[in-house]
Biopython code that builds the backbone (N, CA, C, O; Angstrom):
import numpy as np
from Bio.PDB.StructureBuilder import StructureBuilder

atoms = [
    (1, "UNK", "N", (95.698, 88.695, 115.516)),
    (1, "UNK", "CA", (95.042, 89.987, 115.519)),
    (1, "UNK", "C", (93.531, 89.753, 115.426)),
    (1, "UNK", "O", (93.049, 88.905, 114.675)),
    (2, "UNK", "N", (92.737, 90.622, 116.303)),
    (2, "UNK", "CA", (91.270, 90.424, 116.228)),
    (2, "UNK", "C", (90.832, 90.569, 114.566)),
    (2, "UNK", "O", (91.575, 91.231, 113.841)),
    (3, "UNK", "N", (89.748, 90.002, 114.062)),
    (3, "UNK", "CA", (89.650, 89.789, 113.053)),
    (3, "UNK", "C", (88.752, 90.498, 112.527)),
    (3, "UNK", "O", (88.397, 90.356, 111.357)),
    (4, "UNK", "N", (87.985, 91.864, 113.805)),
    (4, "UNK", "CA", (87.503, 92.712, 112.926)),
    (4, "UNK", "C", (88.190, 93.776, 112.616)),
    (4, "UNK", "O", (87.875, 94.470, 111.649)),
    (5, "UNK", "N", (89.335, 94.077, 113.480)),
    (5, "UNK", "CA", (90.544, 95.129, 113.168)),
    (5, "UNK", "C", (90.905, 94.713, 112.144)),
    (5, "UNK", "O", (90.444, 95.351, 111.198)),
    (6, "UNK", "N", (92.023, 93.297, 111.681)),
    (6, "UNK", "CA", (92.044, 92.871, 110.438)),
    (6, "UNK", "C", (91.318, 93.226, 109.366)),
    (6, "UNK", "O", (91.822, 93.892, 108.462)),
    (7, "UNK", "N", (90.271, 92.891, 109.348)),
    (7, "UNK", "CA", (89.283, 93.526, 108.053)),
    (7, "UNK", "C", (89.361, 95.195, 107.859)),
    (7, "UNK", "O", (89.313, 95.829, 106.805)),
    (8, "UNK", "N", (89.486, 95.642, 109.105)),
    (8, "UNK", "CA", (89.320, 97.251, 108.886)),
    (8, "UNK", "C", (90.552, 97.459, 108.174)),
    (8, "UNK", "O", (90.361, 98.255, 107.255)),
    (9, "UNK", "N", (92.025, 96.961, 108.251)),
    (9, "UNK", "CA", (93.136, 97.233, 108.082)),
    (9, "UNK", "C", (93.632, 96.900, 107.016)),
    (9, "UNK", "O", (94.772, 97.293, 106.766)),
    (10, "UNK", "N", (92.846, 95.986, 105.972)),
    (10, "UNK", "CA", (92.528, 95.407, 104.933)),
    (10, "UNK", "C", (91.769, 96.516, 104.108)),
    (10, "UNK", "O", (92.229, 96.747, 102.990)),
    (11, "UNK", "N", (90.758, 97.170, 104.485)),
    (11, "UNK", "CA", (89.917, 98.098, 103.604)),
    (11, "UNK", "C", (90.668, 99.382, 103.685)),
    (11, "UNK", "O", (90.602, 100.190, 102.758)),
    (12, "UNK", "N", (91.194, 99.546, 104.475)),
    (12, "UNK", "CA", (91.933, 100.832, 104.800)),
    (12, "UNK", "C", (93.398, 100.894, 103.941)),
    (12, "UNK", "O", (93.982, 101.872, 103.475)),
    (13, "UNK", "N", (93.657, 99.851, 103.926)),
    (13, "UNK", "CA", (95.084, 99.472, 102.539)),
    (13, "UNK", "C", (93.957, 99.632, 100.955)),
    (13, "UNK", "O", (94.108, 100.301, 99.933)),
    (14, "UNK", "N", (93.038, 98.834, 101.321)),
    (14, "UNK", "CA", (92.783, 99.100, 99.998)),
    (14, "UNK", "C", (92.360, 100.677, 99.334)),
    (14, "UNK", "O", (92.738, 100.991, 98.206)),
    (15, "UNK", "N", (91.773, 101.331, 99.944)),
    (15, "UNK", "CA", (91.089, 102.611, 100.048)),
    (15, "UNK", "C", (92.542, 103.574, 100.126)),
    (15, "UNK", "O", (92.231, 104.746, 99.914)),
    (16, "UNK", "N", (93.499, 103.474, 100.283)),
    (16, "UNK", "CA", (94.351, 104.269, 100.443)),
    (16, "UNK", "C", (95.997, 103.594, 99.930)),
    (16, "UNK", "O", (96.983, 103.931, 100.586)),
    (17, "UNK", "N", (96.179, 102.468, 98.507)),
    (17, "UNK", "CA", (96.922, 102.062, 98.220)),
    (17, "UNK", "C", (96.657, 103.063, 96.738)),
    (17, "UNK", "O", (97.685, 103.503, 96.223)),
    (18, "UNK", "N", (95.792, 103.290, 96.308)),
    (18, "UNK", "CA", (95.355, 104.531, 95.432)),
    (18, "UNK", "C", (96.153, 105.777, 95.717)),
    (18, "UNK", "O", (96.247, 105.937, 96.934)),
    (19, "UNK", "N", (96.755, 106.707, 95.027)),
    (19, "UNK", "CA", (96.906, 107.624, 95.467)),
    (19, "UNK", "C", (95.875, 108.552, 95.167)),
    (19, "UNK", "O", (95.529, 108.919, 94.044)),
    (20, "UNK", "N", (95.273, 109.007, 96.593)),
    (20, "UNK", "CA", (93.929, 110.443, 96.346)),
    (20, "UNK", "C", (95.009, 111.692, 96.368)),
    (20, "UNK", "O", (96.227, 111.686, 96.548)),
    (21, "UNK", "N", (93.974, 112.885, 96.084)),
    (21, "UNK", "CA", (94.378, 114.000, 95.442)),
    (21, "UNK", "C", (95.051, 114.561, 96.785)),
    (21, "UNK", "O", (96.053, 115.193, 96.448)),
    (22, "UNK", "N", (94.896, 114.576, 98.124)),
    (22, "UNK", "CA", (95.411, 115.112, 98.925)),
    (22, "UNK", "C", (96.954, 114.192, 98.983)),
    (22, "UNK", "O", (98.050, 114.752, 98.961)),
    (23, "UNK", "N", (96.798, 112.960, 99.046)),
    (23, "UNK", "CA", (98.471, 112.514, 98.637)),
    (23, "UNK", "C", (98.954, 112.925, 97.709)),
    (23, "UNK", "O", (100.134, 113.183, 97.944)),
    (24, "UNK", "N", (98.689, 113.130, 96.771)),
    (24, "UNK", "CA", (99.391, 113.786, 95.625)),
    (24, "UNK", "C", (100.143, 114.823, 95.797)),
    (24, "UNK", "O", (101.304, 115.087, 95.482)),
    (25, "UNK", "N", (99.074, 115.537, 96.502)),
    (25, "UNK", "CA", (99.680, 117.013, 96.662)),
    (25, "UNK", "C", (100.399, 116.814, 97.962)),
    (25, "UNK", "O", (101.219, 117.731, 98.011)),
    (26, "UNK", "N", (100.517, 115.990, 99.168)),
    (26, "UNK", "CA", (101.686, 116.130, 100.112)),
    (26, "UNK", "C", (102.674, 115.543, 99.192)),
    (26, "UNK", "O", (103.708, 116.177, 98.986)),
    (27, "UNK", "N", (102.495, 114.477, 98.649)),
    (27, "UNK", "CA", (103.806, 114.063, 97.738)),
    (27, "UNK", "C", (104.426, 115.251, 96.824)),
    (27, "UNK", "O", (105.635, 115.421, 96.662)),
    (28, "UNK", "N", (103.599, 115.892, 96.365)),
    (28, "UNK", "CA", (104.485, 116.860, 95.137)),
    (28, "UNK", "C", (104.970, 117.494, 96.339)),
    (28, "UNK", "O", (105.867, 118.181, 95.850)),
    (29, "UNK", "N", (104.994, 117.741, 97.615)),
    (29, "UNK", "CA", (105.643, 119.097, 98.123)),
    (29, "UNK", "C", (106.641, 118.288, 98.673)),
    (29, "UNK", "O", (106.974, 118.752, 99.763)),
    (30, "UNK", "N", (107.436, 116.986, 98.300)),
    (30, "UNK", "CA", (108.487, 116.425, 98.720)),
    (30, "UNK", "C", (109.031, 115.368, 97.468)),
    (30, "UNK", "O", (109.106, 114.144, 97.365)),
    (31, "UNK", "N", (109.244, 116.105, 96.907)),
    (31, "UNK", "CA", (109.506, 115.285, 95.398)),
    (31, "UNK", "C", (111.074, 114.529, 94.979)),
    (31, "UNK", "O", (111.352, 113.582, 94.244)),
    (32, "UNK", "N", (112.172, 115.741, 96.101)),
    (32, "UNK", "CA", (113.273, 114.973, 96.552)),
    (32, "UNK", "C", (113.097, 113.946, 96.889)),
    (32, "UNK", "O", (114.212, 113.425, 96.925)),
    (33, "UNK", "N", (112.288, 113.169, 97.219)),
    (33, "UNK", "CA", (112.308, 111.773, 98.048)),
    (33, "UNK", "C", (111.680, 110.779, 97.317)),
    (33, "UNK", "O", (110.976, 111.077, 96.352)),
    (34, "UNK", "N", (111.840, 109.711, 97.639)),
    (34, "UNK", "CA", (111.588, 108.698, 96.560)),
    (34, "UNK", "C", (110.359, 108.231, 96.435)),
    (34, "UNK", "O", (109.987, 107.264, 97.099)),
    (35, "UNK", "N", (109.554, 108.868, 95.553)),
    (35, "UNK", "CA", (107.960, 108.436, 95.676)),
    (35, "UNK", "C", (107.526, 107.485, 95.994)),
    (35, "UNK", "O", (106.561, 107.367, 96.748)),
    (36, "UNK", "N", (108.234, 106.484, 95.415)),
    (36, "UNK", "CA", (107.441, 104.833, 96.236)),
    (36, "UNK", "C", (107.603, 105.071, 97.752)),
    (36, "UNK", "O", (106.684, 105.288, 98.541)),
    (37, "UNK", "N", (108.881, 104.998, 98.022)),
    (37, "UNK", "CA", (108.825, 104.930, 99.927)),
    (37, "UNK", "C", (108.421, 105.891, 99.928)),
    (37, "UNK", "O", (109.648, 105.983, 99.975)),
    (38, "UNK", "N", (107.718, 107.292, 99.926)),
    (38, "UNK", "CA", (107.519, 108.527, 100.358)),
    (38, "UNK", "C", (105.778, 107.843, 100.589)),
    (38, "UNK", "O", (105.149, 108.011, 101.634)),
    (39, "UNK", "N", (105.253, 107.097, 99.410)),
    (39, "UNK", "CA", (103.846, 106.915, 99.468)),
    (39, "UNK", "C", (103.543, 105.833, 100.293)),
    (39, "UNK", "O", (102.543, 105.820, 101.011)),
    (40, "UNK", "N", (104.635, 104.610, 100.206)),
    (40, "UNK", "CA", (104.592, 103.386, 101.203)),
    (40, "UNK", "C", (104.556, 103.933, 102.869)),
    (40, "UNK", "O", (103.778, 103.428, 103.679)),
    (41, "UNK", "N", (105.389, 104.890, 103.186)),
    (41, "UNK", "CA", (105.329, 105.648, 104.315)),
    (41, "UNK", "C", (104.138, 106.404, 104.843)),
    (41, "UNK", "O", (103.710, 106.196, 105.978)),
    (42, "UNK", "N", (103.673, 107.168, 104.125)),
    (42, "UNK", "CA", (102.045, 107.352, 104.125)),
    (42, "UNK", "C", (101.224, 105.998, 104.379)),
    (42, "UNK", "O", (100.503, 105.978, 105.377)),
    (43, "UNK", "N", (101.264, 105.153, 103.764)),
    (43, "UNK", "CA", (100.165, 104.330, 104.286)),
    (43, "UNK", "C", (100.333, 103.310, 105.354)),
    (43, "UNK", "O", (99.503, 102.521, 105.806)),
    (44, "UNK", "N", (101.564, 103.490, 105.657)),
    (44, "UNK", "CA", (102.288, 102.569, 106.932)),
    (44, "UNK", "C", (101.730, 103.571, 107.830)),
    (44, "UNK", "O", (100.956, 103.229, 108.724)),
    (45, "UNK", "N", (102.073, 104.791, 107.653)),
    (45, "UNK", "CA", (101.475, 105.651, 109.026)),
    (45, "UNK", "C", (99.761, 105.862, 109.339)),
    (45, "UNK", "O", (99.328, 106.523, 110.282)),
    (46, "UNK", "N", (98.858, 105.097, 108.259)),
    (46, "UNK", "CA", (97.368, 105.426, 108.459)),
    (46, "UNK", "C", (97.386, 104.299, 108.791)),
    (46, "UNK", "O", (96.488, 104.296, 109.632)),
    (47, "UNK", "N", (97.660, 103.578, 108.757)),
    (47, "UNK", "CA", (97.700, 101.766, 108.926)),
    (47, "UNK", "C", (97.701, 101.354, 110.065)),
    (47, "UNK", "O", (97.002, 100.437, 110.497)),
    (48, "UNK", "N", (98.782, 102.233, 110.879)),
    (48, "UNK", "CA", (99.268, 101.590, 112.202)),
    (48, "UNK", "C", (97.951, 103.145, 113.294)),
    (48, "UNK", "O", (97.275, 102.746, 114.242)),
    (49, "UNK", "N", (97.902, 104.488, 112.919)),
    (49, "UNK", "CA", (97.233, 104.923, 113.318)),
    (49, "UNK", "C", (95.430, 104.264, 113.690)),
    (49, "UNK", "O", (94.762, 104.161, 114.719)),
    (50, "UNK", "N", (95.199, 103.939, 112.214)),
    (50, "UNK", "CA", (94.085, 102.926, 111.854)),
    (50, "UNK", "C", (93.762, 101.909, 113.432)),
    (50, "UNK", "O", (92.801, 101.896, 114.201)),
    (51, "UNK", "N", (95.104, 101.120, 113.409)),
    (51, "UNK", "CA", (95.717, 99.958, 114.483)),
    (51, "UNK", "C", (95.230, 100.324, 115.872)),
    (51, "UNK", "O", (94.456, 99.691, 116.590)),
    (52, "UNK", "N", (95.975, 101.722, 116.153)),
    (52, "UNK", "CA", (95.813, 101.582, 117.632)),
    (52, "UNK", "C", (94.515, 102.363, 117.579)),
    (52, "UNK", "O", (94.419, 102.488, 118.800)),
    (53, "UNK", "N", (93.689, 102.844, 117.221)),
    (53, "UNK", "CA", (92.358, 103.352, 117.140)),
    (53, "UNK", "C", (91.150, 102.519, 117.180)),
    (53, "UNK", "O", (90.050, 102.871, 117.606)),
    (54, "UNK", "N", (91.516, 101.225, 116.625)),
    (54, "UNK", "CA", (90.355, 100.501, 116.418)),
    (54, "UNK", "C", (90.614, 99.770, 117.459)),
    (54, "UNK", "O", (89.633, 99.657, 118.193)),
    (55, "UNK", "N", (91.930, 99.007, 117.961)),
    (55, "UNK", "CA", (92.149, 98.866, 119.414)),
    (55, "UNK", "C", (91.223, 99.234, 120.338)),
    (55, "UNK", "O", (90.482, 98.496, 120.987)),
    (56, "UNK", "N", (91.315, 100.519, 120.361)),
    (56, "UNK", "CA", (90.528, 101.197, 121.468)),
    (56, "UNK", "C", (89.270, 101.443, 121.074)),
    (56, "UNK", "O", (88.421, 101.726, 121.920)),
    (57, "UNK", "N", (89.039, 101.391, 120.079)),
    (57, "UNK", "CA", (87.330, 101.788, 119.802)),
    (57, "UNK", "C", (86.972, 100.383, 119.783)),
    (57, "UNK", "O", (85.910, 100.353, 120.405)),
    (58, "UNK", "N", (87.223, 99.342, 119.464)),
    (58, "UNK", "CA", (86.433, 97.910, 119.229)),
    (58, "UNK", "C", (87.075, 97.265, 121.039)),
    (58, "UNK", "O", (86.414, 97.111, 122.066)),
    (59, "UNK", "N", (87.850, 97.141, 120.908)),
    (59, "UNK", "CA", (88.480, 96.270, 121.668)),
    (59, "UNK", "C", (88.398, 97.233, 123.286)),
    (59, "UNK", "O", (88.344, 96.687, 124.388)),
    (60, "UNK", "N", (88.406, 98.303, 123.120)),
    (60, "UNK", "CA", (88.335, 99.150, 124.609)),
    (60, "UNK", "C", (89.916, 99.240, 124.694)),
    (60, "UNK", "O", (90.278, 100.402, 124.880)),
    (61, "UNK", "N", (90.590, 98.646, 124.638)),
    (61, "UNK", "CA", (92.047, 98.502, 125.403)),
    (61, "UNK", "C", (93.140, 99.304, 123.998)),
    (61, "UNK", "O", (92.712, 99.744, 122.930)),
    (62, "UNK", "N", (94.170, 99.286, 124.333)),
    (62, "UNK", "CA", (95.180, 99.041, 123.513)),
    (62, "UNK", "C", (95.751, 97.780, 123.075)),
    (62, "UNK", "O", (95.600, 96.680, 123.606)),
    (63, "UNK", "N", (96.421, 98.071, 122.048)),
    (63, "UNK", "CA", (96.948, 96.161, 121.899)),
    (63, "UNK", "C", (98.156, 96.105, 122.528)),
    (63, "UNK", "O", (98.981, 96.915, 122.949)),
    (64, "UNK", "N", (97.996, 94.602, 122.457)),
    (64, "UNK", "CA", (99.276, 94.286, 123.154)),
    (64, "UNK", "C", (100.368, 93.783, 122.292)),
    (64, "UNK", "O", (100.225, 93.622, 121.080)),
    (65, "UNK", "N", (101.586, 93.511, 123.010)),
    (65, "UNK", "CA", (102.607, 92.955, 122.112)),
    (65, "UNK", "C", (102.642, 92.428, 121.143)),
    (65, "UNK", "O", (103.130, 92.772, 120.067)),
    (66, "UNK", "N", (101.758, 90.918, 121.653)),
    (66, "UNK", "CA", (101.582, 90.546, 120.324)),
    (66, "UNK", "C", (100.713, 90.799, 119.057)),
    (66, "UNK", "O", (100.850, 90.502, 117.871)),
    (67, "UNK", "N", (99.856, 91.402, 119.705)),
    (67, "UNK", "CA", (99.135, 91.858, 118.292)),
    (67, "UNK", "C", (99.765, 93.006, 117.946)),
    (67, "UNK", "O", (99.175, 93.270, 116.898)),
    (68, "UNK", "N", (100.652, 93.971, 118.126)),
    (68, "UNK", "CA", (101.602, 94.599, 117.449)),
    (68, "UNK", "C", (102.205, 93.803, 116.805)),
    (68, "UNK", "O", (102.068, 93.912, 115.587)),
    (69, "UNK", "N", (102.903, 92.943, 117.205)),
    (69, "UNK", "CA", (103.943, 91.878, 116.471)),
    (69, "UNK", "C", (103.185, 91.429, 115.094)),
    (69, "UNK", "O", (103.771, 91.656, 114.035)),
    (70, "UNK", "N", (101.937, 90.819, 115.071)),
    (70, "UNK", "CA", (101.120, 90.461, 114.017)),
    (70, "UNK", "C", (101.049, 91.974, 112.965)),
    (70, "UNK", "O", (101.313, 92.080, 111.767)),
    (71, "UNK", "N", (100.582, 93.039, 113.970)),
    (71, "UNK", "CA", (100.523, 93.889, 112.714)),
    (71, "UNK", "C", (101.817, 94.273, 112.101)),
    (71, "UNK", "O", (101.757, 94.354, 110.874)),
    (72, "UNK", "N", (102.575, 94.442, 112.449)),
    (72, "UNK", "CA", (104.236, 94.581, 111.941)),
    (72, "UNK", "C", (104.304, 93.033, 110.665)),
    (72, "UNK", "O", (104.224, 93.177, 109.445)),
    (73, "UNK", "N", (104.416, 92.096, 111.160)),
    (73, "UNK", "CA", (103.826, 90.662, 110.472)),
    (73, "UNK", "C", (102.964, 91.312, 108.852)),
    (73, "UNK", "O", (103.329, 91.311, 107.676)),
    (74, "UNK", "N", (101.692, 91.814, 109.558)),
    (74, "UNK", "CA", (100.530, 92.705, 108.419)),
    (74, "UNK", "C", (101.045, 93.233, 107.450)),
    (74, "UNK", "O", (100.754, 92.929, 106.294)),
    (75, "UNK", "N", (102.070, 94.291, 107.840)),
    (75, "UNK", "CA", (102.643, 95.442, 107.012)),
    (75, "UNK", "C", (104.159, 94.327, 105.811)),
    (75, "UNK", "O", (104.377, 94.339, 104.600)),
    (76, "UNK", "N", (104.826, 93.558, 106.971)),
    (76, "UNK", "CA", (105.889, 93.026, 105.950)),
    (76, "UNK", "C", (105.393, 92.292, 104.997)),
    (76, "UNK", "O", (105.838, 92.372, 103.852)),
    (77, "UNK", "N", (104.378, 91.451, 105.338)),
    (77, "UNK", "CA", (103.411, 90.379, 104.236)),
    (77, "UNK", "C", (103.170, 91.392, 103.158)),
    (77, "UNK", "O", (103.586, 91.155, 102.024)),
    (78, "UNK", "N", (102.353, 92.810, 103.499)),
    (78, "UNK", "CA", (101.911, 93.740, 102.503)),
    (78, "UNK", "C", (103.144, 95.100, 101.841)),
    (78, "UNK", "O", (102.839, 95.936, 100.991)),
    (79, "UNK", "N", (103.910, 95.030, 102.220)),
    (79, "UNK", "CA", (104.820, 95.564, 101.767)),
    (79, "UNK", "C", (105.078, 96.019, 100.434)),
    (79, "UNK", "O", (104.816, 97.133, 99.981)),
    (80, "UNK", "N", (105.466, 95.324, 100.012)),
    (80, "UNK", "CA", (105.373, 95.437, 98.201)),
    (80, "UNK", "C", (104.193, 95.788, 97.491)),
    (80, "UNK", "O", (104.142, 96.270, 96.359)),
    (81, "UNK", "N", (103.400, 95.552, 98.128)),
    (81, "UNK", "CA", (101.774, 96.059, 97.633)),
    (81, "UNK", "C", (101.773, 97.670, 98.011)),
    (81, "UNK", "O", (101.122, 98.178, 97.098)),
    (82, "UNK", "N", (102.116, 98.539, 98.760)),
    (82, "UNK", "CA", (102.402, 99.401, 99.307)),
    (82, "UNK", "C", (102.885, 100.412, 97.905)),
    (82, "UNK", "O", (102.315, 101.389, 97.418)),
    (83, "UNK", "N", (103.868, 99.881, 97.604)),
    (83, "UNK", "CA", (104.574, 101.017, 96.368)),
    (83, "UNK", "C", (103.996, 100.661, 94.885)),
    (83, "UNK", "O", (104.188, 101.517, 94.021)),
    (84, "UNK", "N", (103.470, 99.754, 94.603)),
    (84, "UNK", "CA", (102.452, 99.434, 93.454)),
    (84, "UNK", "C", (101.791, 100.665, 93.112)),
    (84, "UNK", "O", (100.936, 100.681, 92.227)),
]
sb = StructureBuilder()
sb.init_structure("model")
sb.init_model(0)
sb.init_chain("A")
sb.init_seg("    ")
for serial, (resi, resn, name, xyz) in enumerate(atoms, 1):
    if name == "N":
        sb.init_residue(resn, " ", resi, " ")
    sb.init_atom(name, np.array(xyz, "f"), 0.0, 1.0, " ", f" {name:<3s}", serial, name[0])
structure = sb.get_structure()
């Protein structure tokens, strides 16, 4: 994976492994569900949004396979850090 996307995808876990007040409040309005994966799911979905955005804003293109593959790679390495 390009290694300035990396870094972005790195600050963007960190900045949003916190729960802010607007997660809070989508989380309280789904409280049936299991807060860790409910919040790990949230940041898997800014993560990979994050992904194909900076793709195209740094890189011009979309990514390709394999750097999907790496970021999928990204997310299982960080996983457990996710519901912390």
């Amino acid at each position: 994976m390009d290694e300035a996307i990396e870094k972005i995808l790195f600050d963007k876990f960190k900045s949003n492994s916190n729960q802010n007040d607007d997660v809070k409040k989508l989380m309280g309005n789904f409280k049936k569900y299991d807060p860790n994966s409910f919040h790990a799911g949230i940041i898997v979905g800014r993560l990979y949004n994050s992904f194909l955005y900076q793709h195209r804003r740094i890189l011009k293109r979309n990514p390709t396979n394999d750097e999907f593959t790496e970021f999928v790679d990204f997310i299982k390495n960080n996983l457990k850090s996710f519901s912390e």
